[in-house]
N, CA, C and O atoms as a GROMACS GRO file, in nm:
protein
  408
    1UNK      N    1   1.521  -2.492   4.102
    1UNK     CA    2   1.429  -2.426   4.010
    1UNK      C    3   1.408  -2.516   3.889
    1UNK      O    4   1.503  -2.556   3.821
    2UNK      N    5   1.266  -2.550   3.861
    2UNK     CA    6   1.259  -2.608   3.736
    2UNK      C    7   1.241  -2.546   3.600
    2UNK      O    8   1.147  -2.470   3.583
    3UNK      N    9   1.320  -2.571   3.508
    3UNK     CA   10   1.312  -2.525   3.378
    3UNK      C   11   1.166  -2.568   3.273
    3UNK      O   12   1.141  -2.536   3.157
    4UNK      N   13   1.085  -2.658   3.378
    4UNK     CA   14   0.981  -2.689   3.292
    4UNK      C   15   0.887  -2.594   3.233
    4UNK      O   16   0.866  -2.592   3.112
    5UNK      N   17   0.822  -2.509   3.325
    5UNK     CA   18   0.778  -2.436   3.261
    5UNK      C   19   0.823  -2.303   3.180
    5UNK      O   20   0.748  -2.206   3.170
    6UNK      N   21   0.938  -2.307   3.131
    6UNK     CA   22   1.018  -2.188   3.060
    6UNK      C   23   1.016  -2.248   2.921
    6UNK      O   24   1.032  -2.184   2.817
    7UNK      N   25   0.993  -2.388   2.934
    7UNK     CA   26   1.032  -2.451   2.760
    7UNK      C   27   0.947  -2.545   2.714
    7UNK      O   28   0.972  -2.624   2.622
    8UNK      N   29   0.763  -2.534   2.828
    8UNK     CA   30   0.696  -2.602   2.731
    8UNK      C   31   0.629  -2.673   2.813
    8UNK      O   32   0.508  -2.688   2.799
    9UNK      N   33   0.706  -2.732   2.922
    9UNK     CA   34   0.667  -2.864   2.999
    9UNK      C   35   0.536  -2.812   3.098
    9UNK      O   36   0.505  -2.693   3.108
   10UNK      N   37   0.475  -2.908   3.157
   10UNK     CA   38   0.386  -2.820   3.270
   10UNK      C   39   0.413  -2.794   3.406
   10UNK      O   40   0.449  -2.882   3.485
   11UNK      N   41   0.398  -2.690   3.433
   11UNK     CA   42   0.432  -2.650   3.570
   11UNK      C   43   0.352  -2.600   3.618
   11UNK      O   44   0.285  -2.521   3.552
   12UNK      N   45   0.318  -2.628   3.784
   12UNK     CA   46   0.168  -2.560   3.885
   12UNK      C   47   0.150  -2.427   3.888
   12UNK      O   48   0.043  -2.368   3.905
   13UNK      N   49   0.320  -2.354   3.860
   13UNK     CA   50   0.311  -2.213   3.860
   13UNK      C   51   0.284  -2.112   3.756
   13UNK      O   52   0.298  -1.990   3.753
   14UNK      N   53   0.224  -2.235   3.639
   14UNK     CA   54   0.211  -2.128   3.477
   14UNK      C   55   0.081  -2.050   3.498
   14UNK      O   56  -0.020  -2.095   3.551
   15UNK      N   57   0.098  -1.942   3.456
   15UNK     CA   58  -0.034  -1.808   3.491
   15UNK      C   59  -0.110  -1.829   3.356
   15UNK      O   60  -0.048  -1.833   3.249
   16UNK      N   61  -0.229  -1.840   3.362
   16UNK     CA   62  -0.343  -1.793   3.225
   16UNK      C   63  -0.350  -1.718   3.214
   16UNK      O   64  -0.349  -1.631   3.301
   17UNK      N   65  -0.371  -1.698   3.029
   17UNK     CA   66  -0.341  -1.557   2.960
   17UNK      C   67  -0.471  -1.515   3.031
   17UNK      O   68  -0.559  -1.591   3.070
   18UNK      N   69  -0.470  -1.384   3.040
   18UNK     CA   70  -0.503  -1.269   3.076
   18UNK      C   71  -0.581  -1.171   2.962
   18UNK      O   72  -0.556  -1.163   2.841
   19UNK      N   73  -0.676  -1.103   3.035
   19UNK     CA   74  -0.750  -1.024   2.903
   19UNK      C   75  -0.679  -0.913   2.884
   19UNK      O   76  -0.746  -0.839   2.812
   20UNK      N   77  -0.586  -0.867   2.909
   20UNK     CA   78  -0.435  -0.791   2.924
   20UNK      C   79  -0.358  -0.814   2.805
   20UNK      O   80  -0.325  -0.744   2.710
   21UNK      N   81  -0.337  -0.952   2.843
   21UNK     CA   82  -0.254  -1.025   2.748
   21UNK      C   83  -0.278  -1.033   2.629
   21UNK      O   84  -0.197  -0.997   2.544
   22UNK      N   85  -0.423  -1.094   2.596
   22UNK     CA   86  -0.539  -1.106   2.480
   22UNK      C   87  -0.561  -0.933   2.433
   22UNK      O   88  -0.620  -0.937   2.324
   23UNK      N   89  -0.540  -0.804   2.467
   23UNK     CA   90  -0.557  -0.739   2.429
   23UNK      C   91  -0.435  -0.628   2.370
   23UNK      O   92  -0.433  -0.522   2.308
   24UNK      N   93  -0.323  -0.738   2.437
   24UNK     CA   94  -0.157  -0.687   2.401
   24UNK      C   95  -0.152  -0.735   2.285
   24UNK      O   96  -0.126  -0.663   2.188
   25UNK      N   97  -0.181  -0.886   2.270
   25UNK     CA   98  -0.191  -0.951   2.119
   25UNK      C   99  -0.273  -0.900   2.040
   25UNK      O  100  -0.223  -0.896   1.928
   26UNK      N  101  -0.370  -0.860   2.041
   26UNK     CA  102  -0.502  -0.780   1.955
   26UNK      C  103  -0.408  -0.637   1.897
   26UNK      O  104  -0.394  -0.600   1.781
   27UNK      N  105  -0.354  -0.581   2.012
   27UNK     CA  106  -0.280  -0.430   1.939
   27UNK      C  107  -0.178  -0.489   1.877
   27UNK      O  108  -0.183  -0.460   1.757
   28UNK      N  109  -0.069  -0.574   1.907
   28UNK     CA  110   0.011  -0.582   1.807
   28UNK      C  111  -0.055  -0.647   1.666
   28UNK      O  112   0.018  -0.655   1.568
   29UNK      N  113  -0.139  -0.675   1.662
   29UNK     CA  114  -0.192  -0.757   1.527
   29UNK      C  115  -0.244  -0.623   1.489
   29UNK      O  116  -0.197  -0.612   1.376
   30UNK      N  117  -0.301  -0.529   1.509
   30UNK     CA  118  -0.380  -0.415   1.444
   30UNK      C  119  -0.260  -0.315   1.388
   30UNK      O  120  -0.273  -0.264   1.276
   31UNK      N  121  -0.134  -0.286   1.473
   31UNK     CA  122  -0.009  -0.259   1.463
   31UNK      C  123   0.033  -0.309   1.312
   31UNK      O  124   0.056  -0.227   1.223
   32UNK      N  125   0.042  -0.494   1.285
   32UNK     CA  126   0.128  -0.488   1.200
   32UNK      C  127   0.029  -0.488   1.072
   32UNK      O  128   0.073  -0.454   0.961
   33UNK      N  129  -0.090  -0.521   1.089
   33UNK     CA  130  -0.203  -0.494   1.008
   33UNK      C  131  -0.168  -0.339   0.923
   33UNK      O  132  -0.187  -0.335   0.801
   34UNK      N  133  -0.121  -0.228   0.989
   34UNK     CA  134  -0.156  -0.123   0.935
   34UNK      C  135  -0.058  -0.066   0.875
   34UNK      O  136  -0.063   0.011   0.780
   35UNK      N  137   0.113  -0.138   0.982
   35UNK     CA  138   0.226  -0.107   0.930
   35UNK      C  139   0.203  -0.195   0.731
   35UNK      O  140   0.217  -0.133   0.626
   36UNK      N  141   0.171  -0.327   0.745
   36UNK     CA  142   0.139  -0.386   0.585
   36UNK      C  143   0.081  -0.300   0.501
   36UNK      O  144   0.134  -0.264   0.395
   37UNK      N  145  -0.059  -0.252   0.551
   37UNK     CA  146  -0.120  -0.175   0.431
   37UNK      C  147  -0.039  -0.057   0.396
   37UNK      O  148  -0.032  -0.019   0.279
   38UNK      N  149   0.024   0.004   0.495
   38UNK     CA  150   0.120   0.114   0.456
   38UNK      C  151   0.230   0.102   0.384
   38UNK      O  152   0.246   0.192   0.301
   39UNK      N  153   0.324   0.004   0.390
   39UNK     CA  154   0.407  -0.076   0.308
   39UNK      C  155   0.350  -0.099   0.173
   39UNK      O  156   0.423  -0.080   0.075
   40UNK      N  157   0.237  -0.134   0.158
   40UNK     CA  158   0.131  -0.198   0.028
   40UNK      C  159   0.131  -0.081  -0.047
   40UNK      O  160   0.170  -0.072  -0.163
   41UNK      N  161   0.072   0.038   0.045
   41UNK     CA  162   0.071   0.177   0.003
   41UNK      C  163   0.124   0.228  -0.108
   41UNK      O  164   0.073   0.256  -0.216
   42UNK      N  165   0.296   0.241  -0.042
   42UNK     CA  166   0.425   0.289  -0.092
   42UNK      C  167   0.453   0.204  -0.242
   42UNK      O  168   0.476   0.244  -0.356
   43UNK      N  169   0.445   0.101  -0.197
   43UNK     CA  170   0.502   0.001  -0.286
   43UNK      C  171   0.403   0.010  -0.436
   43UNK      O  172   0.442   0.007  -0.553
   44UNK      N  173   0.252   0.024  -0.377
   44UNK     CA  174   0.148   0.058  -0.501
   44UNK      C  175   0.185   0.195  -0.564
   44UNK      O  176   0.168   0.204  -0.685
   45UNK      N  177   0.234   0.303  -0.499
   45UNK     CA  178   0.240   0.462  -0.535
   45UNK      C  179   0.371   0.413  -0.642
   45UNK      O  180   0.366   0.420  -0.765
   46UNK      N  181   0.464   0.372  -0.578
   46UNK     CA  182   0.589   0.372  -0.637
   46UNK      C  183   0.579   0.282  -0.780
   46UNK      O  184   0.628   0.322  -0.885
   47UNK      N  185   0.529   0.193  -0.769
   47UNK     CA  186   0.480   0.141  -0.883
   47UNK      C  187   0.380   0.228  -0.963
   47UNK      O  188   0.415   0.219  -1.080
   48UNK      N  189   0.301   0.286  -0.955
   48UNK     CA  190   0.216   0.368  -1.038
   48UNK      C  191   0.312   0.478  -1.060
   48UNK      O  192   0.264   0.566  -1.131
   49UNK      N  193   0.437   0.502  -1.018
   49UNK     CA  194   0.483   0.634  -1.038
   49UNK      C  195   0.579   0.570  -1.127
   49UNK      O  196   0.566   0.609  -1.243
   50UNK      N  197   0.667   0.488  -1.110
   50UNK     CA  198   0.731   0.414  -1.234
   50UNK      C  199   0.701   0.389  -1.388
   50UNK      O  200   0.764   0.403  -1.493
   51UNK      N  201   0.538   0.335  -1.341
   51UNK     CA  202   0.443   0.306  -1.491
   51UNK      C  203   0.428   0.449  -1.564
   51UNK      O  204   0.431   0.466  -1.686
   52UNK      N  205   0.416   0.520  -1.496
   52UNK     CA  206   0.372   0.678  -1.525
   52UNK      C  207   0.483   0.693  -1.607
   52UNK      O  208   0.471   0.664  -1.726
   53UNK      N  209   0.605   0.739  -1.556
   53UNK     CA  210   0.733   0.746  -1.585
   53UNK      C  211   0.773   0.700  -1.719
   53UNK      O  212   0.810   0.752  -1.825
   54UNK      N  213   0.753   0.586  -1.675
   54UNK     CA  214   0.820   0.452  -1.834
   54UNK      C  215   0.710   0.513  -1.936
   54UNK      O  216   0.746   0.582  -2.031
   55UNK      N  217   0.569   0.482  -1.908
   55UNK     CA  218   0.465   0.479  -2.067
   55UNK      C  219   0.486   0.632  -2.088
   55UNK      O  220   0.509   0.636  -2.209
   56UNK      N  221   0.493   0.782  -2.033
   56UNK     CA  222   0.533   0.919  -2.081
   56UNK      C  223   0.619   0.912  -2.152
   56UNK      O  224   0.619   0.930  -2.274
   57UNK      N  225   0.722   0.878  -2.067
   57UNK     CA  226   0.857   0.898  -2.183
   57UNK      C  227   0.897   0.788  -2.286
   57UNK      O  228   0.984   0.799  -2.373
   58UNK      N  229   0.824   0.690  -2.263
   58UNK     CA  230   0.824   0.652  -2.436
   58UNK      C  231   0.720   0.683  -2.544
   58UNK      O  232   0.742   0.691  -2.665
   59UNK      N  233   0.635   0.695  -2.497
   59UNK     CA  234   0.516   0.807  -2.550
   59UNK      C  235   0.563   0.918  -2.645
   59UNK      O  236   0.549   0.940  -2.765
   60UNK      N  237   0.635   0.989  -2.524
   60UNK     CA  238   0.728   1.121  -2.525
   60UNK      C  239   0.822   1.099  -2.668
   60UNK      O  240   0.842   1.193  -2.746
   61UNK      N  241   0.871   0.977  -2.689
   61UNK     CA  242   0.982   0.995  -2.728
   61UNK      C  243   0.970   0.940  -2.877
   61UNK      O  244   1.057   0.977  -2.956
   62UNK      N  245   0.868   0.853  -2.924
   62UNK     CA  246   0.862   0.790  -3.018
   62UNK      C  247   0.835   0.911  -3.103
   62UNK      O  248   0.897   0.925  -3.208
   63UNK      N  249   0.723   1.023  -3.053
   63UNK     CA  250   0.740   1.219  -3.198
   63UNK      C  251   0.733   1.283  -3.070
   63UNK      O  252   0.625   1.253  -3.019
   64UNK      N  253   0.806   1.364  -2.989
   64UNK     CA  254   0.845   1.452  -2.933
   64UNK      C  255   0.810   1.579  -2.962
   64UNK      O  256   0.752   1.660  -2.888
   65UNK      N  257   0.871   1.602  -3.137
   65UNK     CA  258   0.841   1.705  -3.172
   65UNK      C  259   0.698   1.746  -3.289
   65UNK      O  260   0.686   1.845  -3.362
   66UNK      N  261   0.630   1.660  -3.274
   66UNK     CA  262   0.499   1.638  -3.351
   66UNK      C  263   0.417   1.704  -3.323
   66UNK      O  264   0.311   1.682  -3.381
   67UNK      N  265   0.419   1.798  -3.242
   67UNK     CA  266   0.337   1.916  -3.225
   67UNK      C  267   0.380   2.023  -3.222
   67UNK      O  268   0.313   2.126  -3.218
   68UNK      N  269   0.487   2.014  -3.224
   68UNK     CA  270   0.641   2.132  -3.188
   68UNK      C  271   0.659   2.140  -3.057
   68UNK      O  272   0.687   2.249  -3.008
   69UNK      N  273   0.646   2.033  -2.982
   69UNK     CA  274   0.689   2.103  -2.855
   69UNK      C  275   0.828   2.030  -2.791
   69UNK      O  276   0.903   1.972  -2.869
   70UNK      N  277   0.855   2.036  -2.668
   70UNK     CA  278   0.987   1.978  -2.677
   70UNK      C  279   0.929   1.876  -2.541
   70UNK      O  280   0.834   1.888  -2.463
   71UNK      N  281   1.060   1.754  -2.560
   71UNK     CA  282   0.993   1.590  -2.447
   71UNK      C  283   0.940   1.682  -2.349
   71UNK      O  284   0.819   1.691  -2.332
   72UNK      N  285   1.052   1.773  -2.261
   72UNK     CA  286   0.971   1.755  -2.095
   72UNK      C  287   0.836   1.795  -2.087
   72UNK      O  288   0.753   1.740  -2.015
   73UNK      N  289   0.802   1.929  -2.189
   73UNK     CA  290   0.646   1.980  -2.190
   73UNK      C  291   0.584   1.863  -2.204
   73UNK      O  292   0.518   1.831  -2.105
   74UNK      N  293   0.582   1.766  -2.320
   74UNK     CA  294   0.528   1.631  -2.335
   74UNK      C  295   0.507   1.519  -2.243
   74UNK      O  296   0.411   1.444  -2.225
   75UNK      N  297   0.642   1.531  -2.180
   75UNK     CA  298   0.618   1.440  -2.063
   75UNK      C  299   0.480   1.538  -1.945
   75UNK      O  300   0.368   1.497  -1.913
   76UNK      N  301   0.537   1.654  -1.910
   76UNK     CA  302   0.471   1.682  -1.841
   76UNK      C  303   0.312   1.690  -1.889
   76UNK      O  304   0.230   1.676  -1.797
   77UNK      N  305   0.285   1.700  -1.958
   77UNK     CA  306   0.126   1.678  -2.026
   77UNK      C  307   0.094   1.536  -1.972
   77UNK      O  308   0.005   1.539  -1.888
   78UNK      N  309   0.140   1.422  -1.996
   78UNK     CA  310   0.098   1.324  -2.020
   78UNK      C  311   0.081   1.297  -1.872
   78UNK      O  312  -0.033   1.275  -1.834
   79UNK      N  313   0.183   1.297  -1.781
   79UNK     CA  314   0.190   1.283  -1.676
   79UNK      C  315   0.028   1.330  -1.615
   79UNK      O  316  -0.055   1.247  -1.578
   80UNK      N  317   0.006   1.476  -1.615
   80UNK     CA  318  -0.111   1.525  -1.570
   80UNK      C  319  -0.209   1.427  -1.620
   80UNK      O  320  -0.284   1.376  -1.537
   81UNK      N  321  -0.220   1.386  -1.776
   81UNK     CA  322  -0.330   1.307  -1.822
   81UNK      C  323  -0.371   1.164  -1.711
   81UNK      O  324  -0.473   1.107  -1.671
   82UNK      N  325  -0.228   1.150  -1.695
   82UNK     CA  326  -0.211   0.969  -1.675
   82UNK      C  327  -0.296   0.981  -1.519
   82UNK      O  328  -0.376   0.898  -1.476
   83UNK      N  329  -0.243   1.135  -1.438
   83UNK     CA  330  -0.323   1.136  -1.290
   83UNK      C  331  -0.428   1.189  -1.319
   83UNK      O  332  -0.513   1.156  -1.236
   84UNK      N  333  -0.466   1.251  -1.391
   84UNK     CA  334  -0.636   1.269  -1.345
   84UNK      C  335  -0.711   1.136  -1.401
   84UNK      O  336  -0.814   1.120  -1.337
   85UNK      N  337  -0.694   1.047  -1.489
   85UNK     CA  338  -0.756   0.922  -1.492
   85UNK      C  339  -0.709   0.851  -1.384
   85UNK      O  340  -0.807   0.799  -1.330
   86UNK      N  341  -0.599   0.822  -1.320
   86UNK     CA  342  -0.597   0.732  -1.207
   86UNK      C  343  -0.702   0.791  -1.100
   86UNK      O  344  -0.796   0.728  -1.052
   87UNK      N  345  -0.665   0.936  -1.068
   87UNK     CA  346  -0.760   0.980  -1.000
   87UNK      C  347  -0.941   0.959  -0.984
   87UNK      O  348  -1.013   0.946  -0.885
   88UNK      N  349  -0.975   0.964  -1.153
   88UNK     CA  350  -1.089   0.937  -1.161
   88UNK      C  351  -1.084   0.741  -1.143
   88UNK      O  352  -1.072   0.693  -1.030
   89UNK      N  353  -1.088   0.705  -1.190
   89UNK     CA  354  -1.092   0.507  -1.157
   89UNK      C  355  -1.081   0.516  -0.992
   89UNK      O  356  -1.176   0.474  -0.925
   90UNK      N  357  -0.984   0.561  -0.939
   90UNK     CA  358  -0.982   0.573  -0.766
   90UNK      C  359  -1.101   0.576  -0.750
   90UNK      O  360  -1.166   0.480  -0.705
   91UNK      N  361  -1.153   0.697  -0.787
   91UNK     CA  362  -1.251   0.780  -0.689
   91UNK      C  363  -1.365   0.685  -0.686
   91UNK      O  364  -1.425   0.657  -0.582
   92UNK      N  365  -1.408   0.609  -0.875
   92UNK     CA  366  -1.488   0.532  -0.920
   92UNK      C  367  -1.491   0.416  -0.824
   92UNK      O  368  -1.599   0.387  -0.774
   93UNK      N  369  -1.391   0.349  -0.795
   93UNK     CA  370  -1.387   0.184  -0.756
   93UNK      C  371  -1.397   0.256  -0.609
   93UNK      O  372  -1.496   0.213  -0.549
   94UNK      N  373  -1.334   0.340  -0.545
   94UNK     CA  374  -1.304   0.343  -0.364
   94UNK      C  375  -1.538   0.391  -0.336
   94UNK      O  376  -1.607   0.376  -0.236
   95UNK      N  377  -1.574   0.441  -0.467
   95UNK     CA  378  -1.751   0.430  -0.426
   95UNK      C  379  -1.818   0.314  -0.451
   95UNK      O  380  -1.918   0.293  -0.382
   96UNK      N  381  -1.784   0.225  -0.543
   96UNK     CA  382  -1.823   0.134  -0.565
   96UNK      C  383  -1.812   0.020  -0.458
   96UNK      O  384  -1.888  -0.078  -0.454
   97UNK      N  385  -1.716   0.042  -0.378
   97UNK     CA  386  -1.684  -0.080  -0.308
   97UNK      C  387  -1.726  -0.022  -0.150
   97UNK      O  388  -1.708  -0.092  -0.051
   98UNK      N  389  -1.788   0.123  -0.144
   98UNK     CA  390  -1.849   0.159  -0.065
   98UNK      C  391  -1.994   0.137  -0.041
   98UNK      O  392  -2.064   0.113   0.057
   99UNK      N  393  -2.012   0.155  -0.161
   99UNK     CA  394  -2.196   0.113  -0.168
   99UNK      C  395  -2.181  -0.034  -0.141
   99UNK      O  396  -2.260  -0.066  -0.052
  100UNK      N  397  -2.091  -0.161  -0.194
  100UNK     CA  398  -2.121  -0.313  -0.204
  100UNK      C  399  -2.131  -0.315  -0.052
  100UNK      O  400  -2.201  -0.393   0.013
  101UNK      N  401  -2.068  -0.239  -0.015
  101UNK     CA  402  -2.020  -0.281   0.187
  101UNK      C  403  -2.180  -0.197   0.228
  101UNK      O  404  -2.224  -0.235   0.337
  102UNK      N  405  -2.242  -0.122   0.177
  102UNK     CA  406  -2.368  -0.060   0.259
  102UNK      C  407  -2.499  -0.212   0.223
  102UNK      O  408  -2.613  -0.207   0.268
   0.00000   0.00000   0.00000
């Protein structure tokens, strides 16, 4: 038995890829394509949820009681503020970049 064609060399018995084959490679590329953006996802949420986090509660903390209320109400205000503007810029840029693609 020759080891040639297992490690490169040429051998009479090597088979051409196949549209099988070409379409096994196509799914795994769409596969890790989607596993990335999902990864990208997490990693973007978690970061926007951090930023959220950090700028509230120092926000929060520099007058707390400057309206009379106490941090967590404060935090929780700000928090709501901080998502409905992300929300709105989303909504803004995910149309904008809908119309450039029409």
């Amino acid at each position: 038995m020759a080891f040639g064609g297992l490690f490169g060399g040429s051998s009479s018995s090597s088979t051409p890829v196949t549209a099988t084959a070409v379409n096994t490679s196509n799914d795994v590329k769409e596969q890790l394509k989607q596993q990335i953006a999902q990864e990208l996802a997490v990693a973007n949420a978690t970061e926007l949820v951090n930023k959220m986090t950090e700028n509230c509660f120092e926000q929060c903390q520099k007058a707390p009681f400057a309206n009379g209320e106490d941090v967590c109400y404060c935090v929780e205000k700000c928090l709501e503020k901080y998502m409905r503007a992300w929300n709105t810029v989303s909504k803004t840029y995910i149309s904008r970049i809908q119309q450039s693609n029409n």
